[in-house]
VMD Tcl script that builds the backbone (N, CA, C; Angstrom):
set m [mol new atoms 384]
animate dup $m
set s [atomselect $m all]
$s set {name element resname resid chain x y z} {
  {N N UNK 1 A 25.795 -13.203 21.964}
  {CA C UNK 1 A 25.085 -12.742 23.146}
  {C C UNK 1 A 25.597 -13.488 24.371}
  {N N UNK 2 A 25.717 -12.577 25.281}
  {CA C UNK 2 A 26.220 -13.081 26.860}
  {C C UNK 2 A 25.363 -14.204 27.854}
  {N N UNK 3 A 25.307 -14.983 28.188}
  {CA C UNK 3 A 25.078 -16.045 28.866}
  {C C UNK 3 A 25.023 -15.019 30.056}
  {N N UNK 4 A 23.935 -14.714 30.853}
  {CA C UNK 4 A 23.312 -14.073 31.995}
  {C C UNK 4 A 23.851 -15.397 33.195}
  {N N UNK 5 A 24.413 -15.237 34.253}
  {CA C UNK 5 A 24.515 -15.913 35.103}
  {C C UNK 5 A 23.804 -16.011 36.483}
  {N N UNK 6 A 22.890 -16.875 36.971}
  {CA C UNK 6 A 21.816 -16.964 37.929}
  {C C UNK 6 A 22.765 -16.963 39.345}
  {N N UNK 7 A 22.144 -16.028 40.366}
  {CA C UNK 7 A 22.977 -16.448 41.518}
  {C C UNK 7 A 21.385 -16.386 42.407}
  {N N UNK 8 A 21.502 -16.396 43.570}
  {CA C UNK 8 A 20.652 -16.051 44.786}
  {C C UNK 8 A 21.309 -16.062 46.017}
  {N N UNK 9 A 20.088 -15.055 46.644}
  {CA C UNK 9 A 20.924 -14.329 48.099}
  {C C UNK 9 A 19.805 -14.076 49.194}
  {N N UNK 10 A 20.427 -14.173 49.785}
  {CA C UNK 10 A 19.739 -14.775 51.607}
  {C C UNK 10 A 19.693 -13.798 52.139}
  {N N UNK 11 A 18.896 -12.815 52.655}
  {CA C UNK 11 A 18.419 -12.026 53.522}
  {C C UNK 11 A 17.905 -12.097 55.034}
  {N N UNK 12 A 18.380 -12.843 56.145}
  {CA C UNK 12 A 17.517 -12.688 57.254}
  {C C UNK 12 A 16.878 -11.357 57.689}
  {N N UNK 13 A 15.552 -11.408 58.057}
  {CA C UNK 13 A 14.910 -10.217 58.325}
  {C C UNK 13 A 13.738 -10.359 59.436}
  {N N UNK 14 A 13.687 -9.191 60.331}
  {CA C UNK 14 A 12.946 -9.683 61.612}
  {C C UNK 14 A 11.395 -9.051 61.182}
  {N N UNK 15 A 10.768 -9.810 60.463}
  {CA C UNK 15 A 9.385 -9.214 60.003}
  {C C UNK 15 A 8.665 -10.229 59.822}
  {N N UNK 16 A 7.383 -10.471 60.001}
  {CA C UNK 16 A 6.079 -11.350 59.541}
  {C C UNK 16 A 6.140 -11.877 57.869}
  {N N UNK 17 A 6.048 -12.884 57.732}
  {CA C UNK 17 A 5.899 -13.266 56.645}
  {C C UNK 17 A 4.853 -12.077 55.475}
  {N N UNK 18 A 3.388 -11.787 56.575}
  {CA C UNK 18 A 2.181 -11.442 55.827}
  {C C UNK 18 A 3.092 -9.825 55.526}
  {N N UNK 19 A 3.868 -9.224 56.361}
  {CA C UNK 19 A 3.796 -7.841 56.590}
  {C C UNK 19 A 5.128 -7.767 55.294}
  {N N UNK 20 A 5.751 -8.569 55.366}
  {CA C UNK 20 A 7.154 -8.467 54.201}
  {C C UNK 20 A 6.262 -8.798 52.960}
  {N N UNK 21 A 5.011 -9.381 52.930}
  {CA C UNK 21 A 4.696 -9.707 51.367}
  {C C UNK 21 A 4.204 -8.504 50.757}
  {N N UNK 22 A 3.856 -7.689 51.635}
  {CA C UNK 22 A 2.618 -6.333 50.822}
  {C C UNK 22 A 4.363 -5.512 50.690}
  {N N UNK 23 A 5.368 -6.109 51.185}
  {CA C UNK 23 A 6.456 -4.910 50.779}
  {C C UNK 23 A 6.620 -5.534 48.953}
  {N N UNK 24 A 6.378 -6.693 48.870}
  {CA C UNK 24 A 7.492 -7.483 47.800}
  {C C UNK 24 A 6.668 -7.255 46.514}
  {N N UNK 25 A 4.844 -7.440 46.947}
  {CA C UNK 25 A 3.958 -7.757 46.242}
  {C C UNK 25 A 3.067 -6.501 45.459}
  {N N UNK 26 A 3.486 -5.419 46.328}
  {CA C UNK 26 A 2.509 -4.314 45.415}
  {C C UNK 26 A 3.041 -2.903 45.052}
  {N N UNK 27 A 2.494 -2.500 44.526}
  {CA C UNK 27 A 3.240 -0.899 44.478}
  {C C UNK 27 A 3.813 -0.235 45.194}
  {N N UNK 28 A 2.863 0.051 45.981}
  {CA C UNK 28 A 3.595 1.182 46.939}
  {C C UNK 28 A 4.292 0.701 48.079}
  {N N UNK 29 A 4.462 -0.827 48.382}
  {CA C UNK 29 A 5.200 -1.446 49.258}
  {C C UNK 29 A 6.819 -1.419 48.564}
  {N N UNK 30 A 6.819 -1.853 46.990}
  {CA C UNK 30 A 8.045 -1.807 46.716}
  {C C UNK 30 A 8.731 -0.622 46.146}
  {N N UNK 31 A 7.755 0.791 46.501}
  {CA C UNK 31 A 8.264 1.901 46.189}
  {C C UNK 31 A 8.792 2.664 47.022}
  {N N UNK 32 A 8.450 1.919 48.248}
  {CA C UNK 32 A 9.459 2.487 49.607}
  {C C UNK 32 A 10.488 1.750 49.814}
  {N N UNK 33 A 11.140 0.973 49.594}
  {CA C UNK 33 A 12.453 0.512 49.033}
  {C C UNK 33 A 13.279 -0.171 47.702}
  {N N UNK 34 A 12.335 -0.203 46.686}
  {CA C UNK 34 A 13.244 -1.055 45.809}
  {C C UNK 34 A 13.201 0.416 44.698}
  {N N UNK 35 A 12.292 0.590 44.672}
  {CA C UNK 35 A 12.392 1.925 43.710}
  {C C UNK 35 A 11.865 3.099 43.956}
  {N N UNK 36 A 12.392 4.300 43.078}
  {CA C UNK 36 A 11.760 5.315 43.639}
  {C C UNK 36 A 9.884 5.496 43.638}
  {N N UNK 37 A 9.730 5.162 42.878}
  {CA C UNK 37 A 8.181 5.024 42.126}
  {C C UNK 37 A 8.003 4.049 41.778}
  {N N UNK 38 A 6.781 3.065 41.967}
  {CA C UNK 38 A 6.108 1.797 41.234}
  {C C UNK 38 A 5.058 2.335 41.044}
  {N N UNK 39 A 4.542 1.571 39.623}
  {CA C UNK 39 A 3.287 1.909 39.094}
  {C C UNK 39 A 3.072 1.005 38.437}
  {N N UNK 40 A 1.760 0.399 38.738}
  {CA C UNK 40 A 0.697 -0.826 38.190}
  {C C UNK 40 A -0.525 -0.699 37.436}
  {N N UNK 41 A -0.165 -1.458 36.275}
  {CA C UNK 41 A -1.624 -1.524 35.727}
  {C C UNK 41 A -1.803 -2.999 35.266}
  {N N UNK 42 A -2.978 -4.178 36.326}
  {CA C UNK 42 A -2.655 -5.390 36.078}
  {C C UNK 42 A -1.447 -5.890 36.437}
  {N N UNK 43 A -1.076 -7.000 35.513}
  {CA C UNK 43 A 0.243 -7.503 35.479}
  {C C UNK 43 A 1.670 -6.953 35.015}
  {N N UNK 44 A 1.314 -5.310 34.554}
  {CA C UNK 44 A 2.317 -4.892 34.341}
  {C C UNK 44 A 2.460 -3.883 35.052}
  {N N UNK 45 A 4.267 -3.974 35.457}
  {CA C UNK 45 A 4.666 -3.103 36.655}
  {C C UNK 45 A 6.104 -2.036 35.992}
  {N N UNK 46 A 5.374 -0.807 36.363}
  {CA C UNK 46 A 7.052 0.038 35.612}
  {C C UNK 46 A 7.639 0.796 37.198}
  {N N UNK 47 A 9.081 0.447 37.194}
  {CA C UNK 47 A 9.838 1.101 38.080}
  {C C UNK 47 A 10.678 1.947 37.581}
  {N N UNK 48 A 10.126 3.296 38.333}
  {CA C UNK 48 A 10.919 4.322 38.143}
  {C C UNK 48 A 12.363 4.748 39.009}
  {N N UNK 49 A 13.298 4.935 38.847}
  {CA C UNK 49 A 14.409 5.949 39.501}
  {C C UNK 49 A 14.975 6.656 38.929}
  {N N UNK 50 A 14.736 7.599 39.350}
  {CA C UNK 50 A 15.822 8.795 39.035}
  {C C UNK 50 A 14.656 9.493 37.839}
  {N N UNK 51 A 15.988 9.199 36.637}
  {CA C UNK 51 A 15.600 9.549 35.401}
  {C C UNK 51 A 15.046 8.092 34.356}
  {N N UNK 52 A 15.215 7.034 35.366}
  {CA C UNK 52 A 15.057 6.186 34.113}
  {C C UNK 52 A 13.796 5.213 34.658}
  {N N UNK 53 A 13.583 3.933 33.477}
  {CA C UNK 53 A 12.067 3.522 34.055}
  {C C UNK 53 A 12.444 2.055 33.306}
  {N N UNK 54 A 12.186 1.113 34.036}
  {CA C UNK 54 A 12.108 -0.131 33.324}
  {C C UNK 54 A 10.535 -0.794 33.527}
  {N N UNK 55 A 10.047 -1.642 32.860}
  {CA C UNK 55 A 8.854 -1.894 33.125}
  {C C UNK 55 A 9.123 -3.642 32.784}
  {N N UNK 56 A 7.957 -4.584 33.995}
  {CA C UNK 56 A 8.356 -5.749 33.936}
  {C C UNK 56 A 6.976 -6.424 34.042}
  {N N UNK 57 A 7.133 -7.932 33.899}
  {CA C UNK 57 A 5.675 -8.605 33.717}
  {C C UNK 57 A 5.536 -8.761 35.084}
  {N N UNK 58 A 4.556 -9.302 35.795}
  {CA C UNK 58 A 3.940 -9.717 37.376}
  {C C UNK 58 A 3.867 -11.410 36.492}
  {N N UNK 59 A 4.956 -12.670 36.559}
  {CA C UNK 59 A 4.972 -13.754 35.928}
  {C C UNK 59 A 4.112 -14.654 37.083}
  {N N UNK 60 A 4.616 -14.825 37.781}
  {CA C UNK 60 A 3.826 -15.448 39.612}
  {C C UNK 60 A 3.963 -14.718 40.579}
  {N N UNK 61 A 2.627 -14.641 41.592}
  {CA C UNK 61 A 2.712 -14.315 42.934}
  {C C UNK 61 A 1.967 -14.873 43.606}
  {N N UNK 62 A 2.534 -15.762 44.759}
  {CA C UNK 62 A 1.718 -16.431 45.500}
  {C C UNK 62 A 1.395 -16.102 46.931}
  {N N UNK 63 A 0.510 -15.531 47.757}
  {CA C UNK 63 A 0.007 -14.928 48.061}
  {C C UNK 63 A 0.945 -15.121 50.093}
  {N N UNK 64 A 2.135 -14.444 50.513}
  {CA C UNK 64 A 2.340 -14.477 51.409}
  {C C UNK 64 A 3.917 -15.336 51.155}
  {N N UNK 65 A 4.240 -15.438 49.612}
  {CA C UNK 65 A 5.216 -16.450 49.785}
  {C C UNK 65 A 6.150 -15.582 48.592}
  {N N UNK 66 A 6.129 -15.420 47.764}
  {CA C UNK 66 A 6.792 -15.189 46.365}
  {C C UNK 66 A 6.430 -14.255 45.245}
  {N N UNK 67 A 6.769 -13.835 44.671}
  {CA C UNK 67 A 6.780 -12.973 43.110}
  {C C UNK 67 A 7.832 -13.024 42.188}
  {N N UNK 68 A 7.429 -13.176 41.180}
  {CA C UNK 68 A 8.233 -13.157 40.289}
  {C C UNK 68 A 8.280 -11.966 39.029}
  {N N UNK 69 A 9.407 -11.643 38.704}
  {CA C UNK 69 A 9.241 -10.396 36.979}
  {C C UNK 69 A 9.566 -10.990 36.595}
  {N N UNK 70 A 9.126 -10.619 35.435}
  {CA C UNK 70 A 10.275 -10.699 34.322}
  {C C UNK 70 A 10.291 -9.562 33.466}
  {N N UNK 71 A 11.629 -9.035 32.947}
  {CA C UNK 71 A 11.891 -7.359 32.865}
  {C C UNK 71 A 11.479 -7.970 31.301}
  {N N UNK 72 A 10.724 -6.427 31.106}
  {CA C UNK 72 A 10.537 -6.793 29.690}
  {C C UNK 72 A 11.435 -5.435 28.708}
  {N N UNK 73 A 12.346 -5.763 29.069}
  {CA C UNK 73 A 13.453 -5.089 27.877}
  {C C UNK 73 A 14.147 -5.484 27.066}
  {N N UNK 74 A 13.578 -6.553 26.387}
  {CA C UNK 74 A 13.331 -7.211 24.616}
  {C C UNK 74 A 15.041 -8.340 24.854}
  {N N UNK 75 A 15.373 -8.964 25.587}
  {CA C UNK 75 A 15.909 -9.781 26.521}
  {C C UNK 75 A 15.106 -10.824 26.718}
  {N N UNK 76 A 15.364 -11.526 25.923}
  {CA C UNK 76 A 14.711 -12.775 25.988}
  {C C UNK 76 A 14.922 -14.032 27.152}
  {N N UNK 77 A 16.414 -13.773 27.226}
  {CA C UNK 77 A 16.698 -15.325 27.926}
  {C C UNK 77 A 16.456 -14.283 29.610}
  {N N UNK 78 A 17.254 -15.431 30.070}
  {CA C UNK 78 A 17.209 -14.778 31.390}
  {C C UNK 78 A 17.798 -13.258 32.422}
  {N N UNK 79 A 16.037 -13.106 32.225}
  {CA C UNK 79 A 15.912 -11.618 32.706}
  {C C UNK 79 A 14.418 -11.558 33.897}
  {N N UNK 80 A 14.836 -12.205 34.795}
  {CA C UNK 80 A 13.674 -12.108 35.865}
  {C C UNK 80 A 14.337 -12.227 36.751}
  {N N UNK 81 A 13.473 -11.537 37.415}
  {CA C UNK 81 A 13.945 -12.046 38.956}
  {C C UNK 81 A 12.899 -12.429 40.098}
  {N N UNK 82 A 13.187 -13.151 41.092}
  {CA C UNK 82 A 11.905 -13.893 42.347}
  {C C UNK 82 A 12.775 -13.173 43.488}
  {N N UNK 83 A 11.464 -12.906 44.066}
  {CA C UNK 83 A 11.724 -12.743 45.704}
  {C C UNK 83 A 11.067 -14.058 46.541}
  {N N UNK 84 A 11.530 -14.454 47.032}
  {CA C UNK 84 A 10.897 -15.737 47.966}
  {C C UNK 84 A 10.827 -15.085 49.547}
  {N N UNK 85 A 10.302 -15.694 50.213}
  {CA C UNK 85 A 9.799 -15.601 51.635}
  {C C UNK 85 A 9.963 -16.957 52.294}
  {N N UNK 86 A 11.183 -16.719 53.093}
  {CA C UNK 86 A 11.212 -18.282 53.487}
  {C C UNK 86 A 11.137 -18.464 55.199}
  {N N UNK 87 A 10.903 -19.415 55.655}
  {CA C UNK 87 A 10.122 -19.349 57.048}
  {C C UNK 87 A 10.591 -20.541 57.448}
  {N N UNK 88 A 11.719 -20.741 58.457}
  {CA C UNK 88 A 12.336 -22.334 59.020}
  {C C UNK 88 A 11.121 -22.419 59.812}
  {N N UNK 89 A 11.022 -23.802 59.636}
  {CA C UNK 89 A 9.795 -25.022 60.324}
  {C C UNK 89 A 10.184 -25.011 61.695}
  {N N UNK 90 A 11.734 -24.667 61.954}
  {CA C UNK 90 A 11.654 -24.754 63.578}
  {C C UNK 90 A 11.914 -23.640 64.367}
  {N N UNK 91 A 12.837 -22.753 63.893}
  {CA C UNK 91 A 12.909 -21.751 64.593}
  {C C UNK 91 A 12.714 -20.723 64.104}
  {N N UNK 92 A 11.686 -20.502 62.697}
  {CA C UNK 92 A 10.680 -19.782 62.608}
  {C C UNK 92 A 11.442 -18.527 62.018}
  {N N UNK 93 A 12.439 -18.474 61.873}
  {CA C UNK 93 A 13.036 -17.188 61.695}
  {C C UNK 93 A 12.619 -17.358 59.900}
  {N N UNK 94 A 12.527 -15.802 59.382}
  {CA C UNK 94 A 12.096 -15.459 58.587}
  {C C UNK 94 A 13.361 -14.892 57.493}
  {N N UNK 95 A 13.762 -15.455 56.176}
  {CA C UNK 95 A 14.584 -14.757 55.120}
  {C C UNK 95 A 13.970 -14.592 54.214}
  {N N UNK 96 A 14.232 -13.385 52.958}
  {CA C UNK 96 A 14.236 -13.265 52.062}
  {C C UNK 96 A 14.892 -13.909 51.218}
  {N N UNK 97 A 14.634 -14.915 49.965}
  {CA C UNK 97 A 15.567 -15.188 49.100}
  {C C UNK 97 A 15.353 -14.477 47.904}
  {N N UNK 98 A 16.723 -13.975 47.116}
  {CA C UNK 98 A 16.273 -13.041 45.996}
  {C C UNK 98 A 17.169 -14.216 44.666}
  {N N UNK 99 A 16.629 -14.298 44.073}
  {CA C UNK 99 A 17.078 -14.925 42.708}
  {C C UNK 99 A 16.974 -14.630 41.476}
  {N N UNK 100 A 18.308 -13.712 41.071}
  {CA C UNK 100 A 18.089 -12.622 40.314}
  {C C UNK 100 A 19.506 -13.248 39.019}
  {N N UNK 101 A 19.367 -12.589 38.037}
  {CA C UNK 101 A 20.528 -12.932 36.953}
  {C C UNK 101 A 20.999 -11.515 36.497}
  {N N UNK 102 A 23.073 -11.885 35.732}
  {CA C UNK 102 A 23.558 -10.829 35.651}
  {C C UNK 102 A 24.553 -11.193 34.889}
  {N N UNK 103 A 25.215 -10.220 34.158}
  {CA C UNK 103 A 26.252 -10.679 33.100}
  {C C UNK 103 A 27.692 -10.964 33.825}
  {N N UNK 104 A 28.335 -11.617 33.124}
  {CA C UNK 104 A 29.278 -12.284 34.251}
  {C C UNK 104 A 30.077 -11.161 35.477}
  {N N UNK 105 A 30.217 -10.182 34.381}
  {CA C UNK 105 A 31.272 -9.383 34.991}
  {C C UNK 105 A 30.542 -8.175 35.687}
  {N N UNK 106 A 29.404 -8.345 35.764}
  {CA C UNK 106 A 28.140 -7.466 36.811}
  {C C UNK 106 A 27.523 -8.235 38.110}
  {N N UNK 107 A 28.386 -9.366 38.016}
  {CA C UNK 107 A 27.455 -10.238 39.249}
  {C C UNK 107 A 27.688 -9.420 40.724}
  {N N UNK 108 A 29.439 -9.227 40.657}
  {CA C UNK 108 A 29.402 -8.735 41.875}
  {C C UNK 108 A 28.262 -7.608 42.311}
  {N N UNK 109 A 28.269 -6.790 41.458}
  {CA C UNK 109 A 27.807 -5.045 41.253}
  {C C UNK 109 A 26.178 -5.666 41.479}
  {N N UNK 110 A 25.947 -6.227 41.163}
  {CA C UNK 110 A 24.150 -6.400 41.036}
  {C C UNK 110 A 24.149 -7.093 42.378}
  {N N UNK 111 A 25.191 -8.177 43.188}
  {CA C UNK 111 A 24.409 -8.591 44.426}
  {C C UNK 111 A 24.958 -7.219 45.514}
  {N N UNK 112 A 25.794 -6.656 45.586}
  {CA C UNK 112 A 25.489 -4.922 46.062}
  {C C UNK 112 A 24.611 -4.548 45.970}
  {N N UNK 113 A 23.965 -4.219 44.795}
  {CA C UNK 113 A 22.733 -3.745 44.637}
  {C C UNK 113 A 21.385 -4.080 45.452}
  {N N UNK 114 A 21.633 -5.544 44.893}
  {CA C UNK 114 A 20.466 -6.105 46.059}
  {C C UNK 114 A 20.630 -5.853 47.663}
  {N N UNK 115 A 21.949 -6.104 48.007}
  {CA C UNK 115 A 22.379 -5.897 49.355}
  {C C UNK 115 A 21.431 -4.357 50.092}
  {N N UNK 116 A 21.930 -3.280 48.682}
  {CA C UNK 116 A 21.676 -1.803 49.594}
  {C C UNK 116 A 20.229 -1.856 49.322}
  {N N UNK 117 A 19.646 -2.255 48.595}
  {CA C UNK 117 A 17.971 -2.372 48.467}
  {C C UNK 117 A 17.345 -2.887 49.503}
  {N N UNK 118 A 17.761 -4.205 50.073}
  {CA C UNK 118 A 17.140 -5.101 50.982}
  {C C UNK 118 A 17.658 -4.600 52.623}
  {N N UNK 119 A 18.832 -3.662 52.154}
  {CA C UNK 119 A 18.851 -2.881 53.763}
  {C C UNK 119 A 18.040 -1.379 53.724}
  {N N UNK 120 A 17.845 -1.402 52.583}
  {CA C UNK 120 A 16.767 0.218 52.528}
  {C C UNK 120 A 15.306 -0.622 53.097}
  {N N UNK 121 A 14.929 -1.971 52.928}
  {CA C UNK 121 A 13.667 -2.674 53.116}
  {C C UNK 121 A 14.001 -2.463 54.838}
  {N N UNK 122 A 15.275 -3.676 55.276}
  {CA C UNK 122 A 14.955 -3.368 56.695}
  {C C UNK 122 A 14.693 -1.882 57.559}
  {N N UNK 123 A 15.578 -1.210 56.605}
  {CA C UNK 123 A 15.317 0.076 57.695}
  {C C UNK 123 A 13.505 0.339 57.571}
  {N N UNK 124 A 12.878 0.629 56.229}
  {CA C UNK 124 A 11.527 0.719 56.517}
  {C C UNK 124 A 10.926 -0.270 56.848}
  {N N UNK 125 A 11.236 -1.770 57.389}
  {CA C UNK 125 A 10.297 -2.083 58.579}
  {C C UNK 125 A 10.776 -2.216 59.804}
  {N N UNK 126 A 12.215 -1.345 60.229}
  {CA C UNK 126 A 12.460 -1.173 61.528}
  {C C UNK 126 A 12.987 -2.454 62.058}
  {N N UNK 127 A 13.561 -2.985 61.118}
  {CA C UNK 127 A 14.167 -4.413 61.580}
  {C C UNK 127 A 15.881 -4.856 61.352}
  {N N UNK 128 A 16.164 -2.939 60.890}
  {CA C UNK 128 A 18.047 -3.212 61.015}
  {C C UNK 128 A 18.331 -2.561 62.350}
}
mol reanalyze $m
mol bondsrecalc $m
mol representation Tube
mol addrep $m
């Protein structure tokens, strides 16, 4: 079995901490850009696109700051991913950090991925 490799990626984004968390943190915030459809019951979250559907745990969310999955598709080691919300102490400017894992030779292809996701986010809050 393949050794999943951890990277993370920096997003600056011109949005409120509170107003980017209801995108990161609930259904229908992350169904207007990360997937076509989210659907919740509790701690478990299934994302739909297209034709296909993965479904993942709700592991942490702290309220204005972070969430975490973890995909539950019988993948034991590392298979989650965090969104962070990060906020400089001085000049206040606001990033996304995403810290996500991928098999070696998918790293590039998966931080694309994140890339066109997190610019589908800015366009729906009007901040590309």
């Amino acid at each position: 079995m393949d050794d999943k490799i951890k990277f993370e990626l920096e997003f600056p984004i011109h949005a409120s901490p509170q107003l980017l968390y209801q995108y990161i943190s609930t259904p229908s915030g992350l169904s207007e850009w990360f997937a076509d459809n989210v659907n919740s019951r509790g701690e478990l979250f299934t994302f739909i696109w297209d034709d296909s559907e993965e479904k993942a745990k709700l592991l942490t969310k702290k309220s204005g700051e972070r969430v975490k999955f973890k995909w539950l598709n019988g993948d034991e080691d590392a298979s989650y991913f965090e969104i962070r919300i990060q906020v400089d102490d001085i000049t206040k400017d606001v990033s996304l950090m995403v810290t996500d894992f991928a098999e070696e030779d998918e790293v590039d292809e998966t931080k694309m991925l994140w890339e066109n996701q997190i610019s589908d986010l800015k366009h729906v809050l009007g901040s590309a």
